[in-house]
VOGU-3710 file (C-alpha; in Angstrom, 3 decimals, decimal comma):
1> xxxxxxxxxx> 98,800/145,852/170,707  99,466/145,346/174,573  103,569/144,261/175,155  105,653/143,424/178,184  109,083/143,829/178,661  110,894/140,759/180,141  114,060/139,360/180,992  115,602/136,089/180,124  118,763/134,186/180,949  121,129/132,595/178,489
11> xxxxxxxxxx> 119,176/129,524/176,887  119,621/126,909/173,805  117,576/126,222/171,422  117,665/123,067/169,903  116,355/122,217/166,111  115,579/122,347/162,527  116,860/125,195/160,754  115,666/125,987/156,806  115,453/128,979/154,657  111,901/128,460/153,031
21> xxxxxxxxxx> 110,271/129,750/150,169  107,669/133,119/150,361  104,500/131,483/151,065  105,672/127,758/152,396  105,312/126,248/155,942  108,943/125,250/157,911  106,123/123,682/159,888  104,843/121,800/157,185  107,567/120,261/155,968  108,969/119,054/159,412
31> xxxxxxxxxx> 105,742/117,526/160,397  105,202/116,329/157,005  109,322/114,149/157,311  109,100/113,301/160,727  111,946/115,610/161,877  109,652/117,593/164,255  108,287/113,705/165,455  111,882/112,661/165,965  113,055/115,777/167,581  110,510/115,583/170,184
41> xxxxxxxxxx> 110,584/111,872/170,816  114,559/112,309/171,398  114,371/115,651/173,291  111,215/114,768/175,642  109,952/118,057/174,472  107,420/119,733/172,474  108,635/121,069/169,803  106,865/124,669/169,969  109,509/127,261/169,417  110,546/128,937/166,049
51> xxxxxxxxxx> 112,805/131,790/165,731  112,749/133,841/162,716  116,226/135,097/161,428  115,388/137,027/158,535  113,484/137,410/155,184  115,498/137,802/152,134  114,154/139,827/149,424  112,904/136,848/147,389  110,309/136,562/150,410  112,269/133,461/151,636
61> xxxxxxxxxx> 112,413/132,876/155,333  115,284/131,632/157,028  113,174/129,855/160,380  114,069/126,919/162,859  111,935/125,143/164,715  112,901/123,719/167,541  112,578/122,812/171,392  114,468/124,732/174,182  117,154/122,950/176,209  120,986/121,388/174,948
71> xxxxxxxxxx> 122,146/119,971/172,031  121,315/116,438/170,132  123,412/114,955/166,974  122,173/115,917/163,679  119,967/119,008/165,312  120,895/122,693/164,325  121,558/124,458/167,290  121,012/127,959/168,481  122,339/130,031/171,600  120,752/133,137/172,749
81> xxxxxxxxxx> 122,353/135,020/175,282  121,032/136,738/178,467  118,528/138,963/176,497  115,543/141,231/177,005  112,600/140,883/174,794  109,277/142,444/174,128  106,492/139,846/174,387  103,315/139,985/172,764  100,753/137,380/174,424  98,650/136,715/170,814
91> xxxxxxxxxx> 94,784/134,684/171,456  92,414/133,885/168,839  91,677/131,724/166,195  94,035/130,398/163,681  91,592/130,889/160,203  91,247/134,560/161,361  94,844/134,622/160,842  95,540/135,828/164,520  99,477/135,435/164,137  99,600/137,017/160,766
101> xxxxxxxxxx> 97,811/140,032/161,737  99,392/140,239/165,586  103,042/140,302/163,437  101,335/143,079/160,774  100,638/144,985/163,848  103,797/144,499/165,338  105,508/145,717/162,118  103,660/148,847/161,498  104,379/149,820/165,581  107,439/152,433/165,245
111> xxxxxxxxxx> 108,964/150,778/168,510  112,065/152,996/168,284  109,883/155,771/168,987  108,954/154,546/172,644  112,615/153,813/172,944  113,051/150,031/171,858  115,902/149,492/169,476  115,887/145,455/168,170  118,679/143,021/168,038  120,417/141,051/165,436
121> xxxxxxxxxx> 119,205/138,407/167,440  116,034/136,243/166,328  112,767/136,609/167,075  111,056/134,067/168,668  107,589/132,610/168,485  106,462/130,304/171,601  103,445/128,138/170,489  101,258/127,384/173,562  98,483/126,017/172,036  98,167/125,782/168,010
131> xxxxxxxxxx> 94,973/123,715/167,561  93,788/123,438/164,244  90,945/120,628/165,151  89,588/123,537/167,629  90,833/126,771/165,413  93,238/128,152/168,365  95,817/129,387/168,659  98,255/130,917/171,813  101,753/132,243/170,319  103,728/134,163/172,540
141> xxxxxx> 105,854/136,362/169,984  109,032/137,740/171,304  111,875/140,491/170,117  114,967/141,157/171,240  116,154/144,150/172,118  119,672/145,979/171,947
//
């Protein structure tokens, strides 16, 4: 899978942070109680950003969603600091599971081995289109590096 290395300055993200199940949707549930709705209508933003801060052996994800820009009441917040990441532009349909298999391929890259060493930091998904009415999708899918 084709990557970029890029550059980004200091930025906030802004959101709802939960540690989900194995197998459930963050996205789901937000939709589903109007906190992605309310964070977007108070933020001016789409909410397309979700940074992944772990798995824990049960499967369960600890994942925010969220928009990018400063802080609002009753939102999780989320500071990344001036960081270079390796992006991975991912295209295709969502019931082809396009992200799913972008991130197996991701995994089973040995990225150490062309001289990438990850963060602690997050990774980060950026959701540029995620049409399920048309089955597409447009993630960009980002990790940190040390």
């Amino acid at each position: 899978m084709d990557f970029q290395q890029i550059y980004q300055q200091a930025f906030t993200v802004t959101g709802i942070r939960m540690v989900a199940p194995c197998g459930s949707s963050i996205w789901d549930a937000i939709k589903s109680d109007g906190r992605k709705a309310q964070l977007e209508a108070l933020s001016g933003q789409p909410c397309d950003l979700g940074l992944c801060f772990g798995f824990a052996t049960d499967g369960s994800n600890d994942y925010m969603a969220g928009v990018e820009g400063a802080s609002l009441n009753s939102f999780d917040c989320y500071e990344y600091p001036a960081t270079t990441f390796l992006l991975f532009e991912v295209k295709g349909k969502i019931s082809d599971g396009t992200l799913q298999n972008a991130w197996a391929e991701i995994n089973q890259q040995d990225l150490s081995a062309a001289g990438y060493i990850r963060s602690h930091l997050p990774t980060l998904e950026r959701y540029s289109v995620w049409d399920e009415a048309s089955d597409q999708c447009q993630v960009d899918i980002m990790i940190p590096l040390q």
